[in-house]
N, C-alpha and C positions, 0 to 999 in steps of 0.2 A: 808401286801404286800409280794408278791412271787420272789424268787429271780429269775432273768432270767436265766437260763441255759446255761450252757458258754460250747456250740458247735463251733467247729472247723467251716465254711462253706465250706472249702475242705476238700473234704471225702477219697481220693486218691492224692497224689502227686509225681508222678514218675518224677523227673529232672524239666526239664519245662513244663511238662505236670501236668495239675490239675484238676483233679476233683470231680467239684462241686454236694454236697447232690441235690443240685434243679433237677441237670440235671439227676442225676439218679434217681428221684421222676418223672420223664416223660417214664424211661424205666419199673418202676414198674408200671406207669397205661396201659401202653401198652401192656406188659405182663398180668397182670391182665385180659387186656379185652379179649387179646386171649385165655387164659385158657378159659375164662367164656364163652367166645362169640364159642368155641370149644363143650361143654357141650351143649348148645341151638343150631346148627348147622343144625339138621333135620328140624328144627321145618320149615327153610326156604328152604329146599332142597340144601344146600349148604356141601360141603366137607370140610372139614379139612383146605385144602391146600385154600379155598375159604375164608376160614373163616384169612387166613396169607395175603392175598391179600386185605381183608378189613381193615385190621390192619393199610397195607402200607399205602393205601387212606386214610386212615381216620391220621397219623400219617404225613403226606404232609400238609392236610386241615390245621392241631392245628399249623405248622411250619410257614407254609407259611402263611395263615390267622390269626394266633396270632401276628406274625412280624407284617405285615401290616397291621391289625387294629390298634396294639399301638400306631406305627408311624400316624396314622391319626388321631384316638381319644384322643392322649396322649401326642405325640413330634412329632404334625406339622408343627412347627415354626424350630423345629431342623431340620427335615427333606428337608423343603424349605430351610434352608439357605448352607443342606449338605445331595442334596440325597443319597450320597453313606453311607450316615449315618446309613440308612434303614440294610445295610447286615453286619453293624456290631452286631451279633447276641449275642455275648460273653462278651456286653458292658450289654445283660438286655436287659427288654422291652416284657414282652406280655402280649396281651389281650385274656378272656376270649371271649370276643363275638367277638370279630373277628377270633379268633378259631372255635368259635361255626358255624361261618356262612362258613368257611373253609370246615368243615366238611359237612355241608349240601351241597356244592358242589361236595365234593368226594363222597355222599353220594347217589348226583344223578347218577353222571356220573358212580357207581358202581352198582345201581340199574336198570341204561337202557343198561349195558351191559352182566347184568344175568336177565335181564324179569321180575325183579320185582317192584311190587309197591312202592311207595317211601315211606308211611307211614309202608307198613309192612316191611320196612328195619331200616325207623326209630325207629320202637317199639321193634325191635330185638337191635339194638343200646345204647338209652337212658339205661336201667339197667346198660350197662357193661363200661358206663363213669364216674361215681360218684368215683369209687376207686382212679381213675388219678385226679381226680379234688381236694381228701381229700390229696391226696397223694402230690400235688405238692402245696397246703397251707402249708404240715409241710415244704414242701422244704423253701416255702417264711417266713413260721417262725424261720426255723435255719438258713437261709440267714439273719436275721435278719431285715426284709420286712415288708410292711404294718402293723404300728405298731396302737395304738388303740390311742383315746381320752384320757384324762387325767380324771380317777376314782379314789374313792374311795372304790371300792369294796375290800373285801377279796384277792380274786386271782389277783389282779391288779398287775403290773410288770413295774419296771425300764427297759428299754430298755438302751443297751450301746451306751456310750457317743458315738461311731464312729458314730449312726448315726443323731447327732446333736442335740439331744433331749436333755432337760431339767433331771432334777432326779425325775419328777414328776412319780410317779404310772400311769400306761395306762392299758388300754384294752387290753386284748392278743388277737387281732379282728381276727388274722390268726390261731388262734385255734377254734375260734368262726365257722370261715367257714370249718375248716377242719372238727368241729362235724357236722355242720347240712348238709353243700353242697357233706362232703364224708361220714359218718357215715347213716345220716338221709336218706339222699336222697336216700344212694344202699339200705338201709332195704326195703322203704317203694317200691319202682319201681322194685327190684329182688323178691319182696312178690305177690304182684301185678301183675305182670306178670306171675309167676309158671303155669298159666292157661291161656286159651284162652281169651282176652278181645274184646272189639270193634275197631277194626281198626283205629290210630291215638290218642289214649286214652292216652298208655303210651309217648308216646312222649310230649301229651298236658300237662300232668303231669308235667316232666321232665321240660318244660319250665314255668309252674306255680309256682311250689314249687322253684324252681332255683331262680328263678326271686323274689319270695315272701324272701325264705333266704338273698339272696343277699342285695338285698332293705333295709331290716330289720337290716344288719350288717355295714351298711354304716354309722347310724344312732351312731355308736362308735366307726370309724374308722377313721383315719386323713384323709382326703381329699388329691388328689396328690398335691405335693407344688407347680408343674409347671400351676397347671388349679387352687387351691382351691376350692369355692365353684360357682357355676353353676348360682344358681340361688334361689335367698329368702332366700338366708345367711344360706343354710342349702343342698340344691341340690349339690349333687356329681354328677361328670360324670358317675359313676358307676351307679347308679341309672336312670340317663337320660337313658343309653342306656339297662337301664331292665326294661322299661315301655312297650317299643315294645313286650319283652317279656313274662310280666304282660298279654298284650294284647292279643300276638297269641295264646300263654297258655290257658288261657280263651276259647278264640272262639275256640278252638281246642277239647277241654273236652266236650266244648257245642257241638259239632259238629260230634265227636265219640257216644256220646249218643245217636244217633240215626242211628247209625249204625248196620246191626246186627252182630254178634260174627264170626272173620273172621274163618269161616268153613274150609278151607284149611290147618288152622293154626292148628285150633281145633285137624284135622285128624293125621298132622305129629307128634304131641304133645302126642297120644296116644297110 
């Protein structure tokens, strides 16, 4: 058994101001994507300064649709009994697919005001999200968050009493997602992409592999204690809402492949 690592989860505390490693695990994928998404920039005929405006939209979409997804898929009952519950932001609470779908809104509304198509904004996209997604698991693992099922493996970990857990050995499930959702994913969709593909491909990716990791990590994960399990004494919510994504992924891949190689993309890229 491994011991857990006794992190501070305030990373800065000036008076009454504190701040949390999670939160500044949201300004390192942000940053990140800007560097990177700065680097690929021609490929869409976008500037610099374009490439800082997508940032902002896409950093709206994760705020505002992570909030509100939680609060519906995670603490509706809290919600109904105290909307004002919703803007308490600093109590916790987000979701990824409700980010996710966040983003595909900022994602249009920023593609129908620079002309372009929405899948080749999503596939300029998808690579330069993985870093913020690995990056804000370690936030939820030195938060001491989403802690794993009770193993026997090697690397297994006590998780501290604060968060009510037994002394049993667990899963360390939030490092689990940091290797495959931030590690795996930016190799395989920043590899993959280097070159022209078929319009909507990397994006179908992005929601397949997401959705396959995700799925697969649920499987040694505690369930949230406010839902437990869904359904067939084994279904997470997490899982419920990465079937959608199972699915578009899919038809999405299927769907690029008969595409042919976006020529436009091809041109700026060379």
């Amino acid at each position: 058994m491994l011991q857990y690592p006794q992190i501070d989860p305030v990373a800065i505390s000036l008076g009454p101001v504190q701040i949390h490693w999670y939160g500044l695990m949201y300004v390192v994928g942000l940053v990140a994507a800007w560097w990177l998404g700065r680097r690929r920039a021609h490929r869409l005929g976008l500037s610099h300064d374009d490439i800082g405006d997508l940032i902002f939209y896409g950093a709206l979409g994760i705020i505002l649709g992570g909030r509100l997804g939680y609060a519906l898929f995670y603490g509706l009952e809290q919600l109904l009994a105290n909307p004002l519950w919703l803007f308490r932001i600093w109590d916790g609470g987000m979701s990824f697919h409700g980010g996710l779908a966040g983003v595909l809104i900022a994602s249009l509304l920023f593609a129908r005001k620079h002309r372009l198509a929405f899948f080749q904004l999503t596939d300029f996209i998808a690579p330069l999200v993985p870093i913020g997604l690995g990056a804000g698991r370690l936030g939820n693992f030195i938060n001491h968050e989403l802690p794993g099922r009770v193993s026997e493996v090697p690397w297994a970990m006590a998780f501290p009493p604060m968060m009510g857990l037994g002394p049993e050995p667990r899963h360390p499930s939030a490092l689990y997602e940091f290797a495959l959702e931030g590690v795996v994913l930016f190799a395989v969709l920043w590899w993959l992409s280097r070159r022209p593909r078929q319009r909507g491909l990397i994006s179908g990716l992005f929601l397949l592999l997401y959705g396959a990791f995700r799925f697969a990590v649920e499987f040694v994960r505690l369930p949230d204690p406010q839902l437990g399990f869904i359904a067939f004494g084994w279904l997470t919510m997490g899982q419920l809402l990465t079937l959608p994504m199972l699915i578009a992924g899919l038809a999405l891949v299927v769907w690029s492949m008969r595409q042919p190689v976006d020529r436009a993309k091809a041109a700026a890229a060379s």
